[in-house]
KEKOLDREN-925269 format. One record per residue: residue in three letters; x, y, z of N, C-alpha, C in turn. Coordinates in steps of 0.05 Angstrom, whole numbers, padded with zeros to 5 digits, always signed. Layout:
BEGIN
ALAXYZXYZXYZ...
//
This chain:
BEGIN
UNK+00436+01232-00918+00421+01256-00911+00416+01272-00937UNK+00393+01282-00939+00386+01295-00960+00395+01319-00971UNK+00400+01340-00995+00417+01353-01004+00406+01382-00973UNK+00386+01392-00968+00382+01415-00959+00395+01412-00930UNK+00387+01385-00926+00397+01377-00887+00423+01373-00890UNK+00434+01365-00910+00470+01370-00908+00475+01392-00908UNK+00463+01412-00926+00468+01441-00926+00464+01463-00909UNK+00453+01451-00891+00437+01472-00866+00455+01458-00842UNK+00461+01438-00845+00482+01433-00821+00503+01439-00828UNK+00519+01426-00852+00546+01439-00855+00547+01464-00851UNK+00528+01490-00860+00535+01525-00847+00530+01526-00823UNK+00518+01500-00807+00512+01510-00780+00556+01500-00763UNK+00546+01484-00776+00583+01476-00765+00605+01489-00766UNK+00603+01498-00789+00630+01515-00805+00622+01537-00792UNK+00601+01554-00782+00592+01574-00769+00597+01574-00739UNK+00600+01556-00733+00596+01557-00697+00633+01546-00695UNK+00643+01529-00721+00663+01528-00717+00690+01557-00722UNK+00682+01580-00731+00691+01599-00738+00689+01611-00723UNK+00663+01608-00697+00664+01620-00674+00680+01619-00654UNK+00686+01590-00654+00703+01583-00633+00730+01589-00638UNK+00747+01584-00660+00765+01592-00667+00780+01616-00665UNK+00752+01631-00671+00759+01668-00671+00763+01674-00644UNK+00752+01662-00634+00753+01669-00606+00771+01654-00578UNK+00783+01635-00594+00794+01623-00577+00787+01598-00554UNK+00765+01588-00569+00749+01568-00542+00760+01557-00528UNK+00760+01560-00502+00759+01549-00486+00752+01525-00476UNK+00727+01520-00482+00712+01496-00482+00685+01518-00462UNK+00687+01539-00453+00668+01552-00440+00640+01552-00443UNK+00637+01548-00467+00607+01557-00486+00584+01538-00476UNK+00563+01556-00473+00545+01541-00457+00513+01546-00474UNK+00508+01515-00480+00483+01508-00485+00464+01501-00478UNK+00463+01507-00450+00439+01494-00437+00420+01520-00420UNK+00407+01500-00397+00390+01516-00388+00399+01511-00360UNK+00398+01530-00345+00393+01522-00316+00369+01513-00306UNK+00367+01501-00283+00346+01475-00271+00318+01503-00272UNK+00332+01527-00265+00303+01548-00257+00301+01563-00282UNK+00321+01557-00309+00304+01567-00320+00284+01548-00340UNK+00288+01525-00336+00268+01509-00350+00246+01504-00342UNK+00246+01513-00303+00222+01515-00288+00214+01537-00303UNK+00224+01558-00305+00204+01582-00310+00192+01568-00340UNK+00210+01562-00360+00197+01564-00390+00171+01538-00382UNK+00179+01523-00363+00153+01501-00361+00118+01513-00346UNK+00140+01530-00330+00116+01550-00314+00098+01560-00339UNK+00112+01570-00363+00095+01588-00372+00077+01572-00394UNK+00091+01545-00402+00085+01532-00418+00052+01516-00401UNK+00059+01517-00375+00027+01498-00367+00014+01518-00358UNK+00009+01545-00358-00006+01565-00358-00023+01566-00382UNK-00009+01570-00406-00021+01573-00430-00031+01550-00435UNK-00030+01524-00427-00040+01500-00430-00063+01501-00413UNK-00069+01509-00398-00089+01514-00381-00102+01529-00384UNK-00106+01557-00393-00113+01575-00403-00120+01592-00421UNK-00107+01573-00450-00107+01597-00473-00111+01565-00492UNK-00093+01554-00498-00090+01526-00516-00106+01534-00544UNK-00096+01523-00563-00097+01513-00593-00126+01527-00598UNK-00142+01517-00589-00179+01529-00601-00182+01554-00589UNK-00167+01563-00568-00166+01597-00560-00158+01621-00579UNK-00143+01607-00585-00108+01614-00605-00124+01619-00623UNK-00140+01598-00640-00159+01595-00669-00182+01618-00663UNK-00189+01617-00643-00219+01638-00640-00206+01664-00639UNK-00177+01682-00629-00171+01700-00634-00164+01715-00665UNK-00149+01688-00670-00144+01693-00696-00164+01692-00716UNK-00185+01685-00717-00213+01690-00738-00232+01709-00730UNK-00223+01726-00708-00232+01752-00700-00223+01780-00700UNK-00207+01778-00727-00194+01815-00725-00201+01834-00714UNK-00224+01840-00703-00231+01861-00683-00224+01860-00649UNK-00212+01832-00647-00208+01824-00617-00178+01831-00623UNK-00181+01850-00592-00151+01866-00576-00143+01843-00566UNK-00120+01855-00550-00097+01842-00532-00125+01838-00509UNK-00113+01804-00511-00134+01789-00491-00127+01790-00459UNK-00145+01794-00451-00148+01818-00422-00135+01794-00402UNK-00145+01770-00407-00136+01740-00384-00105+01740-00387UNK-00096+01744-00409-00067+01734-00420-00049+01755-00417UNK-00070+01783-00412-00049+01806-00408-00046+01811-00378UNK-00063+01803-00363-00060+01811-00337-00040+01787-00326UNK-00041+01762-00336-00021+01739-00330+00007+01744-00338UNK+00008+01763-00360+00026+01775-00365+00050+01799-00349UNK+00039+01802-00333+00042+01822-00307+00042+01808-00286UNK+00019+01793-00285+00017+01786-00248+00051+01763-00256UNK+00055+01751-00279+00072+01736-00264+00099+01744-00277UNK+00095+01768-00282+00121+01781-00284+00135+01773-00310UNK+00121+01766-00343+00136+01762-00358+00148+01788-00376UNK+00127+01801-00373+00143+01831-00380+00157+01853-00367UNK+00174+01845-00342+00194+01857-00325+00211+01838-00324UNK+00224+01819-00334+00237+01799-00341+00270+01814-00326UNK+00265+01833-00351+00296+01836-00357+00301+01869-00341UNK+00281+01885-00332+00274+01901-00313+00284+01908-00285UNK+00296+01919-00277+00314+01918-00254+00283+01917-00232UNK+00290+01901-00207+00281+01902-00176+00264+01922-00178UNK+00282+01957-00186+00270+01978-00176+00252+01989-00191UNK+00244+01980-00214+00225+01985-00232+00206+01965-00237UNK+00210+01937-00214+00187+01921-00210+00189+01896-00221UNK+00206+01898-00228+00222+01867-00256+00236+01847-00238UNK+00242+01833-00253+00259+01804-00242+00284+01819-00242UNK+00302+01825-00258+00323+01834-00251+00340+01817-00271UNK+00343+01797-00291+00349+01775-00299+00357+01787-00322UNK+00373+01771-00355+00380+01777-00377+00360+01758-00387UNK+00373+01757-00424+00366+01761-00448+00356+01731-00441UNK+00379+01715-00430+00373+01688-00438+00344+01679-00429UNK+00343+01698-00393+00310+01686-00387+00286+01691-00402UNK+00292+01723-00409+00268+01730-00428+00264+01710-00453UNK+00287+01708-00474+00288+01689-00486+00274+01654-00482UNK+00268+01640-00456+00255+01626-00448+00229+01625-00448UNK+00221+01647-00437+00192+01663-00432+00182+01654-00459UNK+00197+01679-00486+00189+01676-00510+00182+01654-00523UNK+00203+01639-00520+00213+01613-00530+00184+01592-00523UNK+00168+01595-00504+00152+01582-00486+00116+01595-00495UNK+00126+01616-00498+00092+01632-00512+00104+01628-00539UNK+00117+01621-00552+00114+01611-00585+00106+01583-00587UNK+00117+01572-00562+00113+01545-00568+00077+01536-00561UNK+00064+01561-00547+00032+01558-00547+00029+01575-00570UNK+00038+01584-00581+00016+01604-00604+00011+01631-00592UNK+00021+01634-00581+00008+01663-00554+00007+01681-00574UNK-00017+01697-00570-00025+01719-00587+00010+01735-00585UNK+00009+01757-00604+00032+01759-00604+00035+01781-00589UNK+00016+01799-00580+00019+01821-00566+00027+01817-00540UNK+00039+01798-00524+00045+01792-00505+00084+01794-00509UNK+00083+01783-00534+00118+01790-00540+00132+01821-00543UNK+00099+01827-00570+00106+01852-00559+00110+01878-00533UNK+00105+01865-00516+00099+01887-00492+00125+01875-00483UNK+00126+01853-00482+00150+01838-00468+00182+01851-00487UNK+00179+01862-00518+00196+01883-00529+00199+01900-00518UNK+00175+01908-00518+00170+01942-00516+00179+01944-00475UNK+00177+01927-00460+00195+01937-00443+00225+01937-00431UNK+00242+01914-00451+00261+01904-00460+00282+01934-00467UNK+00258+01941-00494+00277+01973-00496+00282+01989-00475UNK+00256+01995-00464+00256+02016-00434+00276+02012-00415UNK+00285+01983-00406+00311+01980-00394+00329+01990-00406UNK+00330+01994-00424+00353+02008-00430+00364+02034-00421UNK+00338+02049-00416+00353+02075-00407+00360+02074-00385UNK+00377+02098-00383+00390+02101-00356+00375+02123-00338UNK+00362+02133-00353+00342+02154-00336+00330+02139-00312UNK+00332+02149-00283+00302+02134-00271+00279+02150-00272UNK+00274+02168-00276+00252+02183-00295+00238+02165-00312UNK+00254+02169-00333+00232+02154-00353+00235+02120-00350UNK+00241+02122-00337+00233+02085-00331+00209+02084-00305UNK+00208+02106-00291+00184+02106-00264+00163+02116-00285UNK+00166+02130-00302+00145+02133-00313+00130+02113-00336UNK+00154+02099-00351+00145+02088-00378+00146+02055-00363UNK+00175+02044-00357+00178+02012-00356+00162+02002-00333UNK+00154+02025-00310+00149+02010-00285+00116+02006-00287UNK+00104+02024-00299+00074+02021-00303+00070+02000-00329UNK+00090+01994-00349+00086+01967-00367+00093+01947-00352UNK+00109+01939-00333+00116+01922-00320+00087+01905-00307UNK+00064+01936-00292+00052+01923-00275+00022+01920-00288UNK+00027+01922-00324+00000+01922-00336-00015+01933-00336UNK+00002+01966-00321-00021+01995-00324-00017+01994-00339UNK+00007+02006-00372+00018+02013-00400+00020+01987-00419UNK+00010+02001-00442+00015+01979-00469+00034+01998-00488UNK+00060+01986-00493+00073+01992-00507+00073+01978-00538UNK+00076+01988-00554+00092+01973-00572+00123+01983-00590UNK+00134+01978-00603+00162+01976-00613+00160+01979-00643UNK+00165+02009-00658+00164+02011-00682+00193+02011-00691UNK+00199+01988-00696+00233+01991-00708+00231+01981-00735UNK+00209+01970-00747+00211+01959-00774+00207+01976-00795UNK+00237+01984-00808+00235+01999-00821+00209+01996-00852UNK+00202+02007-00865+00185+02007-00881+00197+01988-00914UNK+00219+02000-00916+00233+01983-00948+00236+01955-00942UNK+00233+01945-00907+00249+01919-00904+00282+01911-00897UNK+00286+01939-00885+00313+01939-00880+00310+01932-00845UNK+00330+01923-00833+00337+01914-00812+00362+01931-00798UNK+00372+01957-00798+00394+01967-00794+00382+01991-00798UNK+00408+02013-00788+00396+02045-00784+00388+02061-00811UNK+00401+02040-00833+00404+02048-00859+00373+02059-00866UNK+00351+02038-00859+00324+02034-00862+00310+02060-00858UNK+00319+02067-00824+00302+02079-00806+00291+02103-00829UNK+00267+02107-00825+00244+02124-00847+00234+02146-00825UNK+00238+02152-00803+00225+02179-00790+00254+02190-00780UNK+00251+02215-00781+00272+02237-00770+00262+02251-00754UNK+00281+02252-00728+00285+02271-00702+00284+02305-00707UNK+00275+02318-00705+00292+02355-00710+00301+02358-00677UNK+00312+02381-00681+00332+02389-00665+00308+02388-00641UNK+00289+02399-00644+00260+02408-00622+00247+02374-00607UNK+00259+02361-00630+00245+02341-00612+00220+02328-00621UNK+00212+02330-00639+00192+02327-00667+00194+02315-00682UNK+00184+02284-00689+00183+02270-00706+00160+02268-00735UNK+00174+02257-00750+00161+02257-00773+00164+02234-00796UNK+00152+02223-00804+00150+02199-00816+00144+02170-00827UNK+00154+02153-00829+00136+02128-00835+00156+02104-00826UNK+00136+02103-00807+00145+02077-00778+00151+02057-00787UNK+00125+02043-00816+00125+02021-00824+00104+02013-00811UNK+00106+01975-00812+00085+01969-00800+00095+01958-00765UNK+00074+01959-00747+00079+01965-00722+00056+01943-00708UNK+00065+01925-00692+00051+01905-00679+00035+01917-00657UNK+00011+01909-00657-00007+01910-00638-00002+01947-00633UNK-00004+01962-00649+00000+01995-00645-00029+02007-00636UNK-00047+01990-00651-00074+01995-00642-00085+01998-00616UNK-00070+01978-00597-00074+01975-00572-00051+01989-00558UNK-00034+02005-00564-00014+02016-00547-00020+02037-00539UNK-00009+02047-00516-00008+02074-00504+00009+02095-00509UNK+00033+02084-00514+00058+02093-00523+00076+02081-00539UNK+00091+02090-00559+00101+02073-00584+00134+02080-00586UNK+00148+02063-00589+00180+02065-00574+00187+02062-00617UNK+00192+02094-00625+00195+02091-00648+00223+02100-00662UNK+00238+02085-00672+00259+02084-00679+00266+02106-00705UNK+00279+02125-00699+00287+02156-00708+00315+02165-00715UNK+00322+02178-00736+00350+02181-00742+00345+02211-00722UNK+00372+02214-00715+00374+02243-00704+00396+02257-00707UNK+00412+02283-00694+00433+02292-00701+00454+02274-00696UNK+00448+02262-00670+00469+02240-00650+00470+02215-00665UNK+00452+02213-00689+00446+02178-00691+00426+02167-00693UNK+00430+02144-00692+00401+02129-00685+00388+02128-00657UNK+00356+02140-00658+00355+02134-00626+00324+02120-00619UNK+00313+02115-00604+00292+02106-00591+00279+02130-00582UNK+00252+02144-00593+00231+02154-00582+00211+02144-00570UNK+00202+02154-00546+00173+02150-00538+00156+02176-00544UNK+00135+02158-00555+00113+02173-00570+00091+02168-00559UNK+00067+02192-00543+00046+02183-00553+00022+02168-00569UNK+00015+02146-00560+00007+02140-00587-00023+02147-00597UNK-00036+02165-00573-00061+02180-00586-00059+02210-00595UNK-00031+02215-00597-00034+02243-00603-00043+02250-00630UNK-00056+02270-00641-00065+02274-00663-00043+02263-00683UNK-00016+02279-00687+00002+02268-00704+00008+02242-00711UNK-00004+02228-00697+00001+02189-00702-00021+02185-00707UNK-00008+02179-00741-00039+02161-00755-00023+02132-00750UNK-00050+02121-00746-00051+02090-00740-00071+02071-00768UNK-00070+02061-00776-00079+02049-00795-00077+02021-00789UNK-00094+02011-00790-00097+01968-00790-00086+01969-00817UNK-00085+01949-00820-00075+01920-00843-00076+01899-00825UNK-00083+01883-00843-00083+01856-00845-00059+01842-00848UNK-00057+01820-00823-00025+01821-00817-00023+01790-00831UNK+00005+01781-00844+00008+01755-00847-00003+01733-00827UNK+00002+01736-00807+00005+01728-00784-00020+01739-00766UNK-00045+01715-00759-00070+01734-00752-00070+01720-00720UNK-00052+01714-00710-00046+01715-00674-00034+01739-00668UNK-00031+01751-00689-00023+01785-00677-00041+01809-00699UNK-00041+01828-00684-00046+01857-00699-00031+01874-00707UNK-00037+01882-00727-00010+01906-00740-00032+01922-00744UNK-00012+01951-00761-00025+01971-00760+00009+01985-00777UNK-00001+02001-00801+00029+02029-00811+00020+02046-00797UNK+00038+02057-00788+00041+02075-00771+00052+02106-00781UNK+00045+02132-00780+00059+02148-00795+00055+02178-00775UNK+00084+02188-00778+00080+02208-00756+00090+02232-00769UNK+00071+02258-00762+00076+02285-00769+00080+02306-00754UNK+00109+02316-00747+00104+02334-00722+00096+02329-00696UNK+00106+02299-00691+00096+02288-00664+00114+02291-00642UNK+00111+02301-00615+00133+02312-00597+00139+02285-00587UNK+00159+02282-00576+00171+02258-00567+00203+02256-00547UNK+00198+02233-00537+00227+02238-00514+00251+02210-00525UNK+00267+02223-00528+00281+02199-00534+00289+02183-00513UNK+00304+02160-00509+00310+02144-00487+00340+02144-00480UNK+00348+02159-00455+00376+02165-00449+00394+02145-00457UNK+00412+02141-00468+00433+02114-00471+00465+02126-00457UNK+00474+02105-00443+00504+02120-00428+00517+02114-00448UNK+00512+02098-00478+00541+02099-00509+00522+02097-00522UNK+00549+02101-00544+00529+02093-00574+00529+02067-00579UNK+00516+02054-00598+00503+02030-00606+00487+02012-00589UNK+00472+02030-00577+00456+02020-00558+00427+02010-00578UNK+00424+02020-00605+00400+02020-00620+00409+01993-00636UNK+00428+01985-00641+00444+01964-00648+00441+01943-00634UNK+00447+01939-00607+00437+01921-00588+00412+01915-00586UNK+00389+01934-00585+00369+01931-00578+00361+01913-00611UNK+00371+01915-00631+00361+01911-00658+00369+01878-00653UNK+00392+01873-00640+00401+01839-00639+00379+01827-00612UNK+00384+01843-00599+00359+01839-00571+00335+01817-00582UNK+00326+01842-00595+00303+01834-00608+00303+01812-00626UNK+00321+01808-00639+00326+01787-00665+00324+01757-00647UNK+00339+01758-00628+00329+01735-00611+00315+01722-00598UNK+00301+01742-00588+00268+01739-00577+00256+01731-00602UNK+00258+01746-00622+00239+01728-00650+00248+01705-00649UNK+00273+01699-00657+00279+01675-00658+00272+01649-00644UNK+00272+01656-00614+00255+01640-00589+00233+01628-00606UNK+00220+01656-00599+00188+01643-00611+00189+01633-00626UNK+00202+01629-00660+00201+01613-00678+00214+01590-00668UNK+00233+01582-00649+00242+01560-00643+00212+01544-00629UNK+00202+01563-00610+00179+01543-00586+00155+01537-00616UNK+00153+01553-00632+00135+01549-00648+00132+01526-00673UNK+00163+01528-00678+00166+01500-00695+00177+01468-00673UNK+00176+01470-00650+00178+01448-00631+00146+01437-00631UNK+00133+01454-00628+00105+01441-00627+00090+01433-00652UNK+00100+01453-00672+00085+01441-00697+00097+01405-00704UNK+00116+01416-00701+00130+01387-00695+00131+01354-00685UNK+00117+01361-00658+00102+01345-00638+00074+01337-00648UNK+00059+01364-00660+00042+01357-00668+00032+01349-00694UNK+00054+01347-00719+00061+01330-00735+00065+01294-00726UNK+00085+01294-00712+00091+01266-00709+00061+01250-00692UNK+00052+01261-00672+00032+01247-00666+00011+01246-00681UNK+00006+01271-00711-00010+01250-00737+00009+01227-00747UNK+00028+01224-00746+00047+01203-00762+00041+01178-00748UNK+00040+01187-00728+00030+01153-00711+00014+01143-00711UNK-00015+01165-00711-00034+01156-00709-00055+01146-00734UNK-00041+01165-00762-00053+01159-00781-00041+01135-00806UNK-00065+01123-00807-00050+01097-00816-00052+01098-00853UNK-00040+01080-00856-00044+01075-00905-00033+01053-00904UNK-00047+01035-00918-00035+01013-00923-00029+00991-00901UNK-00047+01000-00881-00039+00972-00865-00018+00985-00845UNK-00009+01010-00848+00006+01017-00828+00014+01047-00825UNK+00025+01054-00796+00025+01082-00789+00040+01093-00811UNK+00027+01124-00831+00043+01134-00843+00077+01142-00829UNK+00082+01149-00809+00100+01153-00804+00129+01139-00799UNK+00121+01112-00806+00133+01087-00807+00148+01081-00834UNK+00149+01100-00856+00143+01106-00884+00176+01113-00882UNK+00196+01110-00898+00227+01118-00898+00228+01149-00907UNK+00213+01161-00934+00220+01184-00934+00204+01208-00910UNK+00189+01199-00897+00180+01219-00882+00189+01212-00852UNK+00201+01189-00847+00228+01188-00823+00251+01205-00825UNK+00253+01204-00849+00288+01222-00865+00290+01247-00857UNK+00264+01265-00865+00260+01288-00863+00249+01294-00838UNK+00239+01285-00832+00225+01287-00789+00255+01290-00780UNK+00278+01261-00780+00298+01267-00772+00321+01295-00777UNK+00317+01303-00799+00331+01325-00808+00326+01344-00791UNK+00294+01356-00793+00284+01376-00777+00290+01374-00754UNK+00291+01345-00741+00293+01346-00710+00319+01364-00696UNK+00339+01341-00725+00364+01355-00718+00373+01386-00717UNK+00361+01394-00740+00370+01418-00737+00348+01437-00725UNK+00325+01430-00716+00319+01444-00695+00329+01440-00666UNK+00345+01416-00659+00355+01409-00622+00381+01432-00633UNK+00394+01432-00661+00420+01449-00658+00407+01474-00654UNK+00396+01484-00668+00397+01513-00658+00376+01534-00636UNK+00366+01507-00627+00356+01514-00602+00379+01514-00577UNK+00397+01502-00581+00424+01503-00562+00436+01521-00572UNK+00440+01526-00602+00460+01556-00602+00442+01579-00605UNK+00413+01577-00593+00404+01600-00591+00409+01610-00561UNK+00398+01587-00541+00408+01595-00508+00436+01609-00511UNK+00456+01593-00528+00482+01604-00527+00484+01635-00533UNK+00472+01641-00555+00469+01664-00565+00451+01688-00541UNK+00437+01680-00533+00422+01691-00509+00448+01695-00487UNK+00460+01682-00482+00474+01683-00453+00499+01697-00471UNK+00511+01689-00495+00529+01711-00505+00521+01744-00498UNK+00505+01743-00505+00493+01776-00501+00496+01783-00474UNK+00483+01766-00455+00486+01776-00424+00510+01776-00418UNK+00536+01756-00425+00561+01763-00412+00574+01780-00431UNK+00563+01793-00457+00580+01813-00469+00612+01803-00483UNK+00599+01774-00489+00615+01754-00512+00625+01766-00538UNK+00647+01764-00542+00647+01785-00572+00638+01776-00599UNK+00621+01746-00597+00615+01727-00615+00580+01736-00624UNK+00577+01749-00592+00540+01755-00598+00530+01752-00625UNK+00551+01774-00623+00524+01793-00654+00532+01770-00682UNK+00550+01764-00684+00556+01738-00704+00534+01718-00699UNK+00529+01707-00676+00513+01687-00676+00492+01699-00668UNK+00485+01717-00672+00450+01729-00672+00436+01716-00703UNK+00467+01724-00718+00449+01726-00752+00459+01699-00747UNK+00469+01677-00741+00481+01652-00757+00449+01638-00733UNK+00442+01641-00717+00417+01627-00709+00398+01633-00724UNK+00391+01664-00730+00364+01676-00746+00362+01661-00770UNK+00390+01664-00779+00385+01645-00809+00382+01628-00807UNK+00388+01610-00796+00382+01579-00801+00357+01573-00780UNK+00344+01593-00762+00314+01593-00754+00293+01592-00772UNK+00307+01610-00794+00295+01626-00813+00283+01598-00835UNK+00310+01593-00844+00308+01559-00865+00292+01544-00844UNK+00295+01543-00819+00274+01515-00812+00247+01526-00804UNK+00240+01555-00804+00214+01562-00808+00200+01550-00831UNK+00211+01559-00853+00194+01549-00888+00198+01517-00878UNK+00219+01495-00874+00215+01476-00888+00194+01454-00854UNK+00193+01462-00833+00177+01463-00816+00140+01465-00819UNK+00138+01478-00837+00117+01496-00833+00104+01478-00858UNK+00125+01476-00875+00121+01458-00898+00114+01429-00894UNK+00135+01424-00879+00125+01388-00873+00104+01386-00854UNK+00096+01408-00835+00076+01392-00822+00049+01404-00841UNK+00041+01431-00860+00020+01423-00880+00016+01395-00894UNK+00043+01389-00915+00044+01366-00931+00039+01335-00913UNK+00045+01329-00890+00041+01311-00878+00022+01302-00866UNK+00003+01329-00859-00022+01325-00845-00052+01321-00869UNK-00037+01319-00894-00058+01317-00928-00074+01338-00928UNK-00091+01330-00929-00115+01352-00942-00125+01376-00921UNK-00121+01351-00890-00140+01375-00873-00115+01393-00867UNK-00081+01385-00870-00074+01409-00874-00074+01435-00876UNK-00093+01438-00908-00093+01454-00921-00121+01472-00914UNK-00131+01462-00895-00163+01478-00877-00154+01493-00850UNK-00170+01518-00854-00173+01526-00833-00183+01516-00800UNK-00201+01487-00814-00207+01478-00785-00178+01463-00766UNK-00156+01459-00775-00129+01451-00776-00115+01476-00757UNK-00103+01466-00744-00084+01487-00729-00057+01489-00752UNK-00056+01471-00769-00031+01479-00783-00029+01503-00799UNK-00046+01520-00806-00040+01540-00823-00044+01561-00794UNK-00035+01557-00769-00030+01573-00752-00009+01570-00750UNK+00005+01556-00746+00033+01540-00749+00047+01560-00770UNK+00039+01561-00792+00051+01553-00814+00051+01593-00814UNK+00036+01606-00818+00032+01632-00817+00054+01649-00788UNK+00045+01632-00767+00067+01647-00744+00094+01642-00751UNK+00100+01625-00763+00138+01605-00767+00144+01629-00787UNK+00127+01633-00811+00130+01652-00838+00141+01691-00821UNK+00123+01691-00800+00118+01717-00800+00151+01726-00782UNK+00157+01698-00768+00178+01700-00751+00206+01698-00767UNK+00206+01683-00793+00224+01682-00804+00228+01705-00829UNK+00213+01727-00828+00222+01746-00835+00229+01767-00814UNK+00215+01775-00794+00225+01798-00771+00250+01790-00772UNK+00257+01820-00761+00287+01822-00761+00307+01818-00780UNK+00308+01805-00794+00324+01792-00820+00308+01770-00821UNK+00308+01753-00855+00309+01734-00861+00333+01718-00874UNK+00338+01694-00877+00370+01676-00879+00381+01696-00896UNK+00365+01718-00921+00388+01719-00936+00397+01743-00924UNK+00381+01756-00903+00396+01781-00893+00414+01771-00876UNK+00421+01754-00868+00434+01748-00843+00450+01728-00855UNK+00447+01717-00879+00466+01703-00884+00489+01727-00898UNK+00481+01744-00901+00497+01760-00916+00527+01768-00888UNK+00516+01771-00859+00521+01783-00844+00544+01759-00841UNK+00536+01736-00837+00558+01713-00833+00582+01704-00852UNK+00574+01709-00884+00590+01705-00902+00612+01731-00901UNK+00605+01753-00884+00624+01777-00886+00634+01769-00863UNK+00631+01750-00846+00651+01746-00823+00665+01725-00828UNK+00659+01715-00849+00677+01686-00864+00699+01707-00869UNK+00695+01728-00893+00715+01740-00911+00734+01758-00887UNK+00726+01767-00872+00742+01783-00857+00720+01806-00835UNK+00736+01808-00810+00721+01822-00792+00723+01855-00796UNK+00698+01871-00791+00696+01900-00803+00690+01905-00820UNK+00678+01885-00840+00675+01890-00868+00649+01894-00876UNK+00634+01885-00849+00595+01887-00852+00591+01905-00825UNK+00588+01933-00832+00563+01954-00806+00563+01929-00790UNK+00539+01909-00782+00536+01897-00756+00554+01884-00737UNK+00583+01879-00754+00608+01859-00750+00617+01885-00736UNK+00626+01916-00737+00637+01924-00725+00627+01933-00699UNK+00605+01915-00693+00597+01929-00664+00601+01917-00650UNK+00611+01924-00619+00618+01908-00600+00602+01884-00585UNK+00610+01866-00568+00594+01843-00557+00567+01854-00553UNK+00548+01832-00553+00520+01845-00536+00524+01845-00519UNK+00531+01865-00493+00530+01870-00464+00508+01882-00467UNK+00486+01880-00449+00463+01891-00447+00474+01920-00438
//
């Protein structure tokens, strides 16, 4: 095995083996899927096969002026992928992290414009409060595809933690600051923007046409989604009730996994659709893929993409039963999502030759969504940092002292 694939498995081992240890395994730990929820991720997977597929995907993305697509948003609603995690009474399935995580996992693996994840964030947070107020008003009208939300938690320097956060709360309730850059903000109604306050870190809902919110485009790495910096002056706002603290904490690993999904469904297909050029394209008298060094490396990737697609479900269902391992294996999946984003994204350019390297090629869609996913949230070296401080000792890294993900 080659120097990087010994190296990305050995931290995946010594990592999942430090888990178990710490914790005492049982043998409990669960990698799989239940029978309904692979119906659902298949549900969603022959929808978008039907509906949206590869040359859809391409025509949004060479159109920067095209919004959140109206077919994909209302399918988004009618079949309930953005009330996922949404209680009954606010119109949702009622379900955890792991199903949403499927959903995700399933629109990465089509390319799905990305504003569909985002809404599927942006109502993720809203469960959180405990108000039924602001959930009849905010989660239950995103649920049914009246509201477009989006989720400004990316801090502006590139920080991933409260350390980052760049807008401040006043006592009145008034924000002010610089959001960063903010997915699909253009198209939102309301913007769930992450604020230091007296109490802490908290979650605002903001207007997002009020005069005080400038919205600005950019041009995003990643052109299956829209961005926009976001910057707020004196903007009134409600924060989102939480019954404890580090609820802004949770929502920050929440989210790290849902990225992660999508980069998992996203490098499964680039994948698939690598190997079936390998078969089909021939040199020399025979299928390139028949070739020893580009078996070696197909096998590597395979491997360590089937591993951490099993310790990502794991990681997903950690969170819902409030595992004390969560938040450890949030960053030990992100990172090594993270490494098989670049070298993914890499082999299926280099393997597919020249047309690779063209836009008429779905690979530099591939290759641009894997990139944009393996920085959100952390990239390996942020998150590797988070794992090597749980090697040295527990409490010693901010994210290590927070309790299990219990939603």
């Amino acid at each position: 095995m080659g120097r990087v694939g010994f190296t990305s498995l050995t931290y995946f081992t010594h990592a999942l083996w430090t888990v178990c240890h710490s914790r005492k395994w049982t043998g409990d730990m669960d990698f799989g899927l239940s029978e309904e929820q692979v119906a659902m991720g298949g549900a969603v997977r022959r929808w978008l096969d039907r509906h949206l597929g590869l040359a859809r995907v391409a025509e949004y993305a060479d159109t920067p002026s095209a919004g959140f697509d109206a077919g994909l948003r209302r399918a988004a609603a009618d079949l309930n992928w953005l009330g996922v995690t949404a209680a009954p009474s606010d119109g949702g399935l009622g379900l955890g992290l792991l199903d949403l995580a499927v959903v995700a996992e399933a629109l990465g693996a089509g390319l799905a414009p990305a504003g569909v994840g985002t809404a599927m964030a942006a109502g993720d947070i809203l469960a959180t409060s405990i108000d039924p107020e602001q959930r009849r008003r905010w989660l239950a009208p995103m649920v049914a595809g009246e509201l477009i939300g989006a989720a400004a938690l990316r801090a502006p320097g590139g920080s991933w933690d409260r350390d980052g956060i760049a807008v401040a709360a006043t006592r009145d309730g008034l924000l002010s600051g610089d959001a960063g850059i903010v997915g699909h903000a253009q198209e939102a109604d309301i913007l769930l923007v992450a604020a230091t306050s007296a109490s802490g870190p908290a979650v605002f809902v903001v207007a997002a046409g009020h005069p005080g919110v400038s919205i600005r485009a950019v041009e995003p790495v990643d052109p299956t989604m829209r961005a926009a910096r976001v910057t707020l002056t004196q903007v009134p706002a409600e924060p989102l009730s939480w019954a404890h603290d580090g609820v802004f904490e949770r929502i920050v690993q929440r989210l790290t996994v849902l990225v992660s999904a999508d980069l998992v469904g996203a490098a499964g297909t680039a994948m698939r659709i690598t190997l079936d050029h390998l078969r089909g394209r021939r040199q020399f008298g025979r299928a390139i893929g028949s070739f020893q060094a580009i078996q070696h490396e197909l096998a590597e990737l395979h491997v360590a993409w089937t591993t951490i697609s099993g310790a990502l479900w794991y990681t997903a269902h950690a969170h819902d039963t409030g595992r004390d391992d969560a938040v450890l294996m949030t960053s030990v999946v992100k990172s090594r999502a993270a490494d098989l984003a670049r070298r993914m994204s890499a082999a299926m350019v280099q393997f597919h030759g020249a047309i690779g390297f063209t836009w008429e090629h779905s690979a530099h869609l591939f290759f641009k969504r894997l990139h944009r996913d393996a920085y959100d949230f952390g990239d390996d070296g942020w998150h590797d940092s988070i794992v090597a401080t749980a090697a040295i000792g527990p409490g010693t890294h901010p994210a290590l002292s927070l309790p299990g993900g219990a939603p």
